[in-house]
C-alpha positions as CSV (number, residue, x, y, z in Angstrom):
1,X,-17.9,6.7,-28.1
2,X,-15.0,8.2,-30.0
3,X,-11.6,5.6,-29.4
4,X,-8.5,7.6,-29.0
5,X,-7.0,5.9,-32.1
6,X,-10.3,7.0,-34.3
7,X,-8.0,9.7,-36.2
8,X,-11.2,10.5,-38.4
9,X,-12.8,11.8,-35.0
10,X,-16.1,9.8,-36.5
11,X,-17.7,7.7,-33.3
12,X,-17.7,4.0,-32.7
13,X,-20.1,1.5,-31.0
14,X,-19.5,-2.1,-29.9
15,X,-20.6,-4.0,-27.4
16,X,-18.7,-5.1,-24.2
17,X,-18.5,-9.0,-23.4
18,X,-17.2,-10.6,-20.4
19,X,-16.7,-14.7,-19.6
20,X,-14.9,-17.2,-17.8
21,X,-12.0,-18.5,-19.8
22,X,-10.6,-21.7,-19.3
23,X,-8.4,-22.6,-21.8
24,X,-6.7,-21.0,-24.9
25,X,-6.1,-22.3,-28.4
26,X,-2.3,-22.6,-28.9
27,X,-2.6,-19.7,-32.1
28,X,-3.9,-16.3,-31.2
29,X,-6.9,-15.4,-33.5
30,X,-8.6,-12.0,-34.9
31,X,-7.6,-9.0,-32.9
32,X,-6.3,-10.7,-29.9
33,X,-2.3,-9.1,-30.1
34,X,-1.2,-11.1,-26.6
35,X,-3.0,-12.6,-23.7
36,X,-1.4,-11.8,-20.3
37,X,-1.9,-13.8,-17.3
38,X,-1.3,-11.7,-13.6
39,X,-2.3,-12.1,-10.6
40,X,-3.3,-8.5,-9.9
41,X,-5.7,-6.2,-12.1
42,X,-3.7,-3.9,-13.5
43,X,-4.2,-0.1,-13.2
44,X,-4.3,1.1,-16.6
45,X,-5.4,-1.3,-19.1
46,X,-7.7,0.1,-21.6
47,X,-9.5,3.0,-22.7
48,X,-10.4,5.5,-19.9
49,X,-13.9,5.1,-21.6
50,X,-14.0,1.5,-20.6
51,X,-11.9,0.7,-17.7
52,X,-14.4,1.9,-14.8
53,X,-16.8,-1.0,-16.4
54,X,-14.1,-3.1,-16.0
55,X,-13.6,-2.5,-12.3
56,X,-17.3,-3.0,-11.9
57,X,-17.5,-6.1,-13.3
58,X,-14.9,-7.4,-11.2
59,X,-16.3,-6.1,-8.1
60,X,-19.4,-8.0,-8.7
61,X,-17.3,-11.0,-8.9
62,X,-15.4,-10.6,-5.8
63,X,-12.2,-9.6,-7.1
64,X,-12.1,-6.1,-6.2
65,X,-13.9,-4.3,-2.7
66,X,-17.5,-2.8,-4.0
67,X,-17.5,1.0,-3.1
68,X,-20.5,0.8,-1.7
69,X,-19.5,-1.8,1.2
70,X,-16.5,0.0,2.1
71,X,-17.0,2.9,5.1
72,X,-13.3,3.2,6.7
73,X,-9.8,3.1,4.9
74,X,-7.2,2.7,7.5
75,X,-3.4,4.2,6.7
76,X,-0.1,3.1,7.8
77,X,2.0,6.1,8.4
78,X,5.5,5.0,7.6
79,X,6.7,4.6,4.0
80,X,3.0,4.8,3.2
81,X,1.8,8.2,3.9
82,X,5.5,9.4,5.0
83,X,8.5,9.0,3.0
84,X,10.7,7.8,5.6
85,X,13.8,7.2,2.7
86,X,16.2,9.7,4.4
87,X,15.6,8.8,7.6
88,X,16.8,5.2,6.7
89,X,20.2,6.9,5.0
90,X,20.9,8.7,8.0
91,X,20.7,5.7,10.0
92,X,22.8,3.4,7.7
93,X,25.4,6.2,7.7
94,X,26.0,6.2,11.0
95,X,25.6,2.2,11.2
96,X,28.5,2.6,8.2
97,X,30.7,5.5,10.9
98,X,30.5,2.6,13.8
99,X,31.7,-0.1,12.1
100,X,34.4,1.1,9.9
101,X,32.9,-0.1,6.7
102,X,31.4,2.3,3.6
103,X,28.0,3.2,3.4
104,X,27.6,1.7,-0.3
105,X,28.8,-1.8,2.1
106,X,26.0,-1.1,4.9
107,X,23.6,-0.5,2.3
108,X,24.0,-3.3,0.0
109,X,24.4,-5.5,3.2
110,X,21.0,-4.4,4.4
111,X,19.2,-4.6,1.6
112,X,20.2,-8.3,1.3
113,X,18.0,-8.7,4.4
114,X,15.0,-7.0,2.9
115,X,14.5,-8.8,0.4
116,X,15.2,-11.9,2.6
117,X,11.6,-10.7,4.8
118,X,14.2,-9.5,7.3
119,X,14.6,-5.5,9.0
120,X,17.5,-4.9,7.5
121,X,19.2,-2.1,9.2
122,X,18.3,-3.7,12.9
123,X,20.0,-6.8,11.4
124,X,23.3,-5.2,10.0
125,X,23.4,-3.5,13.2
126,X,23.2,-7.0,15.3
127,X,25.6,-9.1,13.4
128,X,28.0,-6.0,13.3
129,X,27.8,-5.7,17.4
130,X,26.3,-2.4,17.1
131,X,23.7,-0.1,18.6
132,X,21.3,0.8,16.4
133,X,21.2,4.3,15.7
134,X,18.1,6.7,17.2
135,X,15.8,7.1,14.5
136,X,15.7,11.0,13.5
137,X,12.4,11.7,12.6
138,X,13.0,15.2,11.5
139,X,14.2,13.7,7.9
140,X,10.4,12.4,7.3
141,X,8.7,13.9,4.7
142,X,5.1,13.5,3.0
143,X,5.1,11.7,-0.6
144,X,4.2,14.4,-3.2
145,X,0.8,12.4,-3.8
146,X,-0.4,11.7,0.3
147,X,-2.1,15.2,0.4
148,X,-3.8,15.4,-2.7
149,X,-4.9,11.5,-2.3
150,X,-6.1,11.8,1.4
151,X,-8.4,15.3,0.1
152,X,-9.7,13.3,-2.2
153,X,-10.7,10.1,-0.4
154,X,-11.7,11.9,2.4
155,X,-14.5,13.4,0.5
156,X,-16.1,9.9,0.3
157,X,-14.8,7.6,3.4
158,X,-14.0,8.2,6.5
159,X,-9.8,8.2,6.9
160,X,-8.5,6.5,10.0
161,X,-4.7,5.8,11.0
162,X,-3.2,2.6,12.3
163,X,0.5,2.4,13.2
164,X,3.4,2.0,14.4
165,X,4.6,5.5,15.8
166,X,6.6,6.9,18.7
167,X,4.5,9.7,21.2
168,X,3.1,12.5,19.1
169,X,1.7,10.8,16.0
170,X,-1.1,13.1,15.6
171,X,0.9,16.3,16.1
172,X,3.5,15.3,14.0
173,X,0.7,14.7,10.7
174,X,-0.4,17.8,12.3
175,X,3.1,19.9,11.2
176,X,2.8,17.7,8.0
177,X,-0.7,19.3,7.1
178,X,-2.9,16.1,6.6
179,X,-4.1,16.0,9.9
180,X,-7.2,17.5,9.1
181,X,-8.1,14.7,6.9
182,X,-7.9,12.1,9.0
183,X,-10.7,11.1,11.5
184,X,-9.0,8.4,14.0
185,X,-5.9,7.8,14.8
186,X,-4.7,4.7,16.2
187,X,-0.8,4.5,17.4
188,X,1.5,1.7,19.0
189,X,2.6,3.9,21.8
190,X,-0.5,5.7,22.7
191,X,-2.0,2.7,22.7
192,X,0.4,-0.1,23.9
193,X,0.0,-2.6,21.7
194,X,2.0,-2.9,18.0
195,X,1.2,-3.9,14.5
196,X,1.0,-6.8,13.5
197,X,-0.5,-7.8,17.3
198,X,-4.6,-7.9,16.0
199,X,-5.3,-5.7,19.2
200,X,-4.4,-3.0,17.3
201,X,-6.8,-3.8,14.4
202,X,-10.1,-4.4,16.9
203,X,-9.3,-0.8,18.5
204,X,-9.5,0.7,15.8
205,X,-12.8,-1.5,14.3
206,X,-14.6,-0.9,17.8
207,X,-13.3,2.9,18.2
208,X,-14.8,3.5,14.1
209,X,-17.5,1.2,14.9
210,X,-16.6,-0.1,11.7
211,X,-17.2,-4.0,10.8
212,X,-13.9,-5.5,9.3
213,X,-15.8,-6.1,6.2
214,X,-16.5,-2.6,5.4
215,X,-12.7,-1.5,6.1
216,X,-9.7,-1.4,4.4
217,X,-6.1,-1.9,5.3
218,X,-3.3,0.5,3.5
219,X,0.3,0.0,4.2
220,X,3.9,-0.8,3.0
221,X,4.9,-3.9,5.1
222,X,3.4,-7.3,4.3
223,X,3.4,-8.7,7.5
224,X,2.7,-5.5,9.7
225,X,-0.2,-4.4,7.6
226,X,-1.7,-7.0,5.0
227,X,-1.3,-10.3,6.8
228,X,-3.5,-9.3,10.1
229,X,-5.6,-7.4,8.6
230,X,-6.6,-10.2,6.5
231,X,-6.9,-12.1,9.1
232,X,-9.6,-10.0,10.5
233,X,-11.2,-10.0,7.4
234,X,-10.5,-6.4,6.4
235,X,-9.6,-5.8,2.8
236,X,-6.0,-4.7,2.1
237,X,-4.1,-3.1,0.2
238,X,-0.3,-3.3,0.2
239,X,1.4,-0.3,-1.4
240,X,4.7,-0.8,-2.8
241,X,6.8,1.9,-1.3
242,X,9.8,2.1,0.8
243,X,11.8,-0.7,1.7
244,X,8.5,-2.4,1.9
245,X,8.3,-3.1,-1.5
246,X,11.4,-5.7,-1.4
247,X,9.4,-8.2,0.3
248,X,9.0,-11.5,-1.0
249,X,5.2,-13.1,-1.6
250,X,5.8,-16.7,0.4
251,X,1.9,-17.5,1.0
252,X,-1.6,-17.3,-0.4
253,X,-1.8,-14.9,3.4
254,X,0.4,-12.5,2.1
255,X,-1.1,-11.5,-0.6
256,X,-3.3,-8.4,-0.7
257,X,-6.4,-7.8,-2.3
258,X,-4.8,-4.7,-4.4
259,X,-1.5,-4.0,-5.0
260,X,-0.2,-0.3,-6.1
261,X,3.1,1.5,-6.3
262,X,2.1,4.7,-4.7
263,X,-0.8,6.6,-3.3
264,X,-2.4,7.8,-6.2
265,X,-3.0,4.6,-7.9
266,X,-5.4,4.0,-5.0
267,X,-7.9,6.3,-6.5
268,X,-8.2,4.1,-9.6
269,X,-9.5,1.5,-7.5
270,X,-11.6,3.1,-4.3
């Protein structure tokens, strides 16, 4: 293969070695510019020539979900397939109009929370004594990349929904143009049960006839999404979007199998 850096356009071979490291020499030797230590793969590492035998590898060895084992994926809609960002200004706005104080104060007060593991904007609402303003779904938007990534992966899996969502789920992705790619949808008030209760989980596992082993969990929120998922055995993946993303990792439960920042790093992975 030719290496991006190969100016003379003159093609290279080598070989590809993997192994288990466990320890380092103190001075870095030959090549090696830094060694990095994470906890997650990351998406783009290396040469577009070599990074897909990367992946491989490290599905063979457990650390990523093998294509071939997966049949479902399952989305959250909120802050995962939705952008839900002006919804959440409008409400601290009018959190910010009863309660006298700025919205820059109600923001920065809520986000406090967030990253705390907390709902913010239901708590700044309680310790201000206020009601907590009607959420105006109207403001809800797709993410530029939800389309394009649900075509995609809908080519290959089946697409199934599980969520959190007031009457009218399906109509409502419907008006947003995605229905069509999704196959199942499975939400709290149709259905009378709410994430992260695992009732949700097994109706949607018994209504796909999928195993938990062969599906995967997509969402936003670490403890609605990744942590009972897990715990059916599903694989998961938490998606770093929304006020989602300001959650703080407190146990080896929390963590998902793949973390991204948006929808369309998904496809480097599934």
């Amino acid at each position: 293969m030719t290496a991006p850096d190969n100016f003379d356009g003159m093609e290279t071979f080598g070989k590809l070695f993997f192994s288990d490291i466990y320890t380092f020499e103190k001075e870095l030797h030959s090549e090696i510019e830094k060694i990095a230590i994470m906890d997650e793969l990351p998406i783009n590492w290396t040469y577009p020539e070599i990074q897909p035998k990367l992946l491989e590898e490290a599905r063979k060895r457990g650390f990523l979900p093998k294509k071939e084992e997966i049949k479902w994926l399952f989305f959250d809609v909120g802050s995962t397939l939705v952008d839900e960002s002006k919804v959440y200004e409008d409400r601290m706005k009018r959190i910010a109009d009863l309660s006298g104080l700025t919205y820059e104060q109600i923001n920065k007060y809520a986000m406090s929370f967030y990253k705390e593991n907390k709902k913010g904007d239901l708590e700044v609402a309680r310790q201000l004594g206020v009601k907590l303003p009607k959420w105006e779904s109207q403001y809800e938007r797709l993410y530029t990349d939800t389309k394009d990534c649900l075509k995609k992966l809908s080519r290959i899996y089946k697409i199934g929904v599980i969520a959190n969502q007031s009457l009218g789920t399906s109509e409502r992705l419907e008006n947003l143009g995605v229905r069509k790619y999704i196959d199942l949808i499975i939400a709290s008030a149709e259905e009378g049960v709410s994430k992260p209760d695992r009732r949700i989980f097994e109706i949607a596992l018994e209504r796909s006839c999928c195993k938990p082993e062969n599906a995967v969990m997509i969402g936003d929120r670490i403890d609605n999404d990744i942590v009972p998922a897990k715990q059916l055995g599903m694989k998961t993946i938490w998606v770093k979007q929304g006020l989602g993303s300001l959650w703080n990792i407190t146990d080896e439960s929390e963590k998902a199998d793949i973390e991204v920042n948006n929808l369309s790093d998904i496809l480097n992975f599934l």
